[in-house]
Backbone as CSV, one residue per row, in Angstrom:
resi,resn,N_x,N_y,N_z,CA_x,CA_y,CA_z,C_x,C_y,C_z
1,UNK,87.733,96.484,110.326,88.371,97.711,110.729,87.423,98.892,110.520
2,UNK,86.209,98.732,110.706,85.268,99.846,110.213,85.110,100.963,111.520
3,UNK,86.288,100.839,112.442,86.040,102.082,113.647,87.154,102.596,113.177
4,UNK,88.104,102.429,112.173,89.142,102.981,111.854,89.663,103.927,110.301
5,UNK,90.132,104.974,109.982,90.416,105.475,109.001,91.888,105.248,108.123
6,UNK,92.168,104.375,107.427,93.152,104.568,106.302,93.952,105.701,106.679
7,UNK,95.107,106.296,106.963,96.104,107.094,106.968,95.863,108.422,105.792
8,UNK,96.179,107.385,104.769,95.988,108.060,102.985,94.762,108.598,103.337
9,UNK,93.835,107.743,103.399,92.235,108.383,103.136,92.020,109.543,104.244
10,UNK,92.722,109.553,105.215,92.814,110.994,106.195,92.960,111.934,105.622
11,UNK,94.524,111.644,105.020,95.697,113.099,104.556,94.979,113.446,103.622
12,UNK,94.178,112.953,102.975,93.521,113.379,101.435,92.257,114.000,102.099
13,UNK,91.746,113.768,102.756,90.421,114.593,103.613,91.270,115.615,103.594
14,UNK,91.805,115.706,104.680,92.259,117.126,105.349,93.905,117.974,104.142
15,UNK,94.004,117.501,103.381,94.481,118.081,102.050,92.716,118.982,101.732
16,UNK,91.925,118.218,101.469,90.725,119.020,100.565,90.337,119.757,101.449
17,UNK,90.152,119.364,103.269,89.590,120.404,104.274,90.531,121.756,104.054
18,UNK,91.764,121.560,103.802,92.479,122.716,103.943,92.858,123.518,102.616
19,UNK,92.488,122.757,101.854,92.437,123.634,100.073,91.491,124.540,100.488
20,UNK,90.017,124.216,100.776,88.981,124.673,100.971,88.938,126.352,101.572
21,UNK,89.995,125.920,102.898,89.694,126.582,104.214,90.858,127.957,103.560
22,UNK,91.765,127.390,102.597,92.558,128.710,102.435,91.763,129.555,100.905
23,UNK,90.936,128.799,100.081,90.816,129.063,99.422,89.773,129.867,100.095
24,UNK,88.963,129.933,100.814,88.011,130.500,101.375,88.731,131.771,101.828
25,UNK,89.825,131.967,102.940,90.717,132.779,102.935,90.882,133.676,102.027
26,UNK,91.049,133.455,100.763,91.853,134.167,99.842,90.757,134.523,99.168
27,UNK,89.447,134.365,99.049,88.392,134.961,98.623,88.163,136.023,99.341
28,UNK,88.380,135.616,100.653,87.384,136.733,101.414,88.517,138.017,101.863
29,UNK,88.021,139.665,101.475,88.377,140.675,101.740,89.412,140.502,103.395
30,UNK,90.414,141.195,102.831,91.081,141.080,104.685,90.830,142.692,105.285
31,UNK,89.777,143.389,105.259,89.424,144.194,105.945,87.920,143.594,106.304
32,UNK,87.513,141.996,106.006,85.984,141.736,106.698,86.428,141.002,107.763
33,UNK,85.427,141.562,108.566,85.585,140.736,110.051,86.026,139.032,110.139
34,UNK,85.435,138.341,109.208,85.747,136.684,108.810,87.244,136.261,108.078
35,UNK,87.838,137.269,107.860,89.081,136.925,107.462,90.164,136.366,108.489
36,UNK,90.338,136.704,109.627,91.080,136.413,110.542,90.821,134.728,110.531
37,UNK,89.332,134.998,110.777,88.809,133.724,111.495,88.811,132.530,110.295
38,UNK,88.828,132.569,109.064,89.257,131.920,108.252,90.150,131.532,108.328
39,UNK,91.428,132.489,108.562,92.702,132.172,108.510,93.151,131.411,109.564
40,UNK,93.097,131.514,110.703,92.820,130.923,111.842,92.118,129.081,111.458
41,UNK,91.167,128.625,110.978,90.682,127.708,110.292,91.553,126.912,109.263
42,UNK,92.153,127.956,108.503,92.967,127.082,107.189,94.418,126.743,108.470
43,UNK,95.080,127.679,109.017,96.142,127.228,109.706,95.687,126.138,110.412
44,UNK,95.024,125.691,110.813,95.038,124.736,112.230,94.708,123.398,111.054
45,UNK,93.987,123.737,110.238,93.856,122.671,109.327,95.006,122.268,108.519
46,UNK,95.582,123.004,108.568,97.292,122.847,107.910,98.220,122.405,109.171
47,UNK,98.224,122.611,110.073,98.787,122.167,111.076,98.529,120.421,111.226
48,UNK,97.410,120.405,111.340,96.405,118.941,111.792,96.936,118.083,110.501
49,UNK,96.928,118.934,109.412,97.643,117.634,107.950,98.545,117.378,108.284
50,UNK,99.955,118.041,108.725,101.418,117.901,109.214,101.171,116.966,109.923
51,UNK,100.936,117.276,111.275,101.282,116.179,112.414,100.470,114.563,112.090
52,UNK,99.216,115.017,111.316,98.940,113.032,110.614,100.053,112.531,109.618
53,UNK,100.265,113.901,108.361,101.584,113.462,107.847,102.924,112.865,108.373
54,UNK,102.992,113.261,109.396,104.276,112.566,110.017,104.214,111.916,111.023
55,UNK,102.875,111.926,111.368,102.636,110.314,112.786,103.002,109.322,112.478
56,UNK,103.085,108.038,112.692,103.583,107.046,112.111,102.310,105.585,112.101
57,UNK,102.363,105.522,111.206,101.334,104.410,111.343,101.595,103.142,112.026
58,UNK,100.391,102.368,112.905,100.084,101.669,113.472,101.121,100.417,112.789
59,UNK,100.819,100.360,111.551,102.647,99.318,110.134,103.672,99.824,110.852
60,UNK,103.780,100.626,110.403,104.974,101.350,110.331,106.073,101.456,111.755
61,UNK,105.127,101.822,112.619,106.112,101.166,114.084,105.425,100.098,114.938
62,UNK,105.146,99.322,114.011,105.207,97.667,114.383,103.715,97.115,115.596
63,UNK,103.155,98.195,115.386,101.827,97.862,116.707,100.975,97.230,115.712
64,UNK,101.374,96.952,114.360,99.873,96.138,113.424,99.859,94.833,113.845
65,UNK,99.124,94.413,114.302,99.019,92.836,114.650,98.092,92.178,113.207
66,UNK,98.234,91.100,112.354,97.341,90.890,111.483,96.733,89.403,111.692
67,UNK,95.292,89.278,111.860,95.298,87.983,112.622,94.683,86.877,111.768
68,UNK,94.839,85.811,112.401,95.159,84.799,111.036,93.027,84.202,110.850
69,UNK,92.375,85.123,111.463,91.009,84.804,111.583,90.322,85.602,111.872
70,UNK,88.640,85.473,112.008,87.978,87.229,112.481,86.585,85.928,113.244
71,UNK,86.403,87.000,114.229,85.259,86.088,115.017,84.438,85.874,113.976
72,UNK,83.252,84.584,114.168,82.614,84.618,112.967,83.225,83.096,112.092
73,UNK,84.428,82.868,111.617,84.867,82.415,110.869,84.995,80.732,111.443
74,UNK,85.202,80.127,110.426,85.032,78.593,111.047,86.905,77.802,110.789
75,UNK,87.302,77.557,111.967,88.529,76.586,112.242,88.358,75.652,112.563
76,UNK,89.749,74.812,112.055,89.756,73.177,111.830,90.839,73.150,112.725
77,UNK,90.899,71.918,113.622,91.535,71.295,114.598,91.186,70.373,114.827
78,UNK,92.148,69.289,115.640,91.646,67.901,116.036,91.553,68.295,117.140
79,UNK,90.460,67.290,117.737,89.216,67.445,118.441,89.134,66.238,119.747
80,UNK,89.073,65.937,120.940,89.137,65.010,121.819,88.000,65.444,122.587
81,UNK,87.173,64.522,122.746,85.692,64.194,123.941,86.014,63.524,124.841
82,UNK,85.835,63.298,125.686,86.321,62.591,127.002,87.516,61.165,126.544
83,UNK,88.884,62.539,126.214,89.819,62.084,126.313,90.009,60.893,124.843
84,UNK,88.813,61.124,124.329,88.991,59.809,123.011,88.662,61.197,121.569
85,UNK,89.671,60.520,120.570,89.793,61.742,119.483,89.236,61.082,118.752
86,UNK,88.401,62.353,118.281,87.273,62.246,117.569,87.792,63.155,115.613
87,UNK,88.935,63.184,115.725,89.447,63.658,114.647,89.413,64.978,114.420
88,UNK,89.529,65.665,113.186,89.540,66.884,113.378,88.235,67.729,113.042
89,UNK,87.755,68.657,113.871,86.295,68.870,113.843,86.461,70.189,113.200
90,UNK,85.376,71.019,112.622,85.360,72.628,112.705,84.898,73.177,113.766
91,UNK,85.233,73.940,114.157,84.725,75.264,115.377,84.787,76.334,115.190
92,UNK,83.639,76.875,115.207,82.968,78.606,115.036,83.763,79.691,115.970
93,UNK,84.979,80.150,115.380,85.482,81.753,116.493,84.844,82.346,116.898
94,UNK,84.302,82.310,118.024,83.356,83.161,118.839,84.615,84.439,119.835
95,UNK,85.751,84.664,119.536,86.266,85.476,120.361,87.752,85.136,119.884
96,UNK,88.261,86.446,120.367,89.492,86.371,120.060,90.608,86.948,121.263
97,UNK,91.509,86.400,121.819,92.242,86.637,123.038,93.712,86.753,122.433
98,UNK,94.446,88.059,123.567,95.728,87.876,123.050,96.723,87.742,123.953
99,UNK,97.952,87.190,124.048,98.496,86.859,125.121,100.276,86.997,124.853
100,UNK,100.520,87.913,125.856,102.023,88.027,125.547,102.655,86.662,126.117
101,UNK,103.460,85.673,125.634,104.251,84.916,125.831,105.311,85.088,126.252
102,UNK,106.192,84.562,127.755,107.272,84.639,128.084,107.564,83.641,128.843
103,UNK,108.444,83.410,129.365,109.423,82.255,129.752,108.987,81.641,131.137
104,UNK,108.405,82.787,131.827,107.774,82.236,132.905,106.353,82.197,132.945
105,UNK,105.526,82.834,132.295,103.742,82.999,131.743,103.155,83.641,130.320
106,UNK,102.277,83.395,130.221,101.490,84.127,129.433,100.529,84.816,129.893
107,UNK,100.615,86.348,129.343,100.287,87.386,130.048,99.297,87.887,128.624
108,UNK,97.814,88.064,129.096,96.587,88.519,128.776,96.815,90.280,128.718
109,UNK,96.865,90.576,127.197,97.109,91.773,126.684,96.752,93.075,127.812
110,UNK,95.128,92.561,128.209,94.772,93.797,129.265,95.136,94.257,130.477
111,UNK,96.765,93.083,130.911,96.932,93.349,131.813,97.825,94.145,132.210
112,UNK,98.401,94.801,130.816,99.435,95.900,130.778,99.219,97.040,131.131
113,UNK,99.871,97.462,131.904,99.474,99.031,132.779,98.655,98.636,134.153
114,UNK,98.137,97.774,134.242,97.533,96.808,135.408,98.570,95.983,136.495
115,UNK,98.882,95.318,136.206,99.992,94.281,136.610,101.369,94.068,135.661
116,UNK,101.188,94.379,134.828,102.561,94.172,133.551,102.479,95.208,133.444
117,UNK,104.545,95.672,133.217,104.704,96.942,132.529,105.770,96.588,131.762
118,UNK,106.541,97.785,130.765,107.317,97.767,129.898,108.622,98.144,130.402
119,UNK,108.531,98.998,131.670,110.047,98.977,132.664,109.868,98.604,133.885
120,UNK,111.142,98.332,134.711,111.113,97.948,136.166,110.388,99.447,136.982
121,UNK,110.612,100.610,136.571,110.463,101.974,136.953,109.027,102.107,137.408
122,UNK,108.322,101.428,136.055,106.679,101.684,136.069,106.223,100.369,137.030
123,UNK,107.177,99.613,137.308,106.100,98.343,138.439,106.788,98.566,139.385
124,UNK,107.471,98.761,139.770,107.858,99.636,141.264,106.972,100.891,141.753
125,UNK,106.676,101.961,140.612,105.794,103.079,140.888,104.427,102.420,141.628
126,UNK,104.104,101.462,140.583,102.180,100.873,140.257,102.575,99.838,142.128
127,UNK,103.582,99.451,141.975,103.357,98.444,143.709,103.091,99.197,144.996
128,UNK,104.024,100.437,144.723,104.324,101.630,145.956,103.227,102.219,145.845
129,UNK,102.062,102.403,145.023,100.989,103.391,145.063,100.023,102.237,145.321
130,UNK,100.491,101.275,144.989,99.146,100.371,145.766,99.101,99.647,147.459
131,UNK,100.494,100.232,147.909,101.057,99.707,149.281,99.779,100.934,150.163
């Protein structure tokens, strides 16, 4: 997960960005030209803590997928060569695919917003704009 930031480890950044930004504020004279613009700085940085404070995490409304392997890693399965089993071998994860399951296919994650949607509304729109 190293393209990604911890929630906590955010709010605690931008807690210290915005201690900073008011404390800077409250140093500086409000008849100098930089006071506005400070203030201006600590608000938006106080703003930006709120709305991460109350976004909801990736847990939290259910989009965490946690997967039972990471490319790289070595899995065990039994194993068949032309049709004769050869028992159960290891094999190196070279990739990882995800696939929504349903009753009539399995549908390849990327094809959502493509060909799969989440209402009848949005694949009626996506057919008529491709007619």
């Amino acid at each position: 997960m190293g393209k990604y930031i911890e929630k906590a480890s955010l709010l605690a950044e931008l807690k210290r960005l915005t201690g900073l930004a008011y404390d800077r504020y409250l140093d500086t004279p409000t008849v100098s030209p930089c006071s506005e613009r400070y203030y201006a700085q600590y608000s938006e940085r106080a703003a930006l803590k709120d709305m991460v404070e109350h976004f909801p995490t990736a847990e939290e409304s259910g989009g965490l997928v946690e997967l039972p392997c990471r490319v790289g890693d070595t899995v065990y399965f039994r194993t068949y060569k032309a049709g004769t089993d050869i028992g159960i071998q290891p094999h190196e994860v070279t990739g990882i695919r995800v696939l929504i399951q349903t009753k009539g296919a399995d549908i390849p994650i990327w094809e959502f917003g493509k060909d799969v949607f989440l209402s009848l509304e949005e694949a009626e729109r996506n057919e008529r704009s491709e007619v």
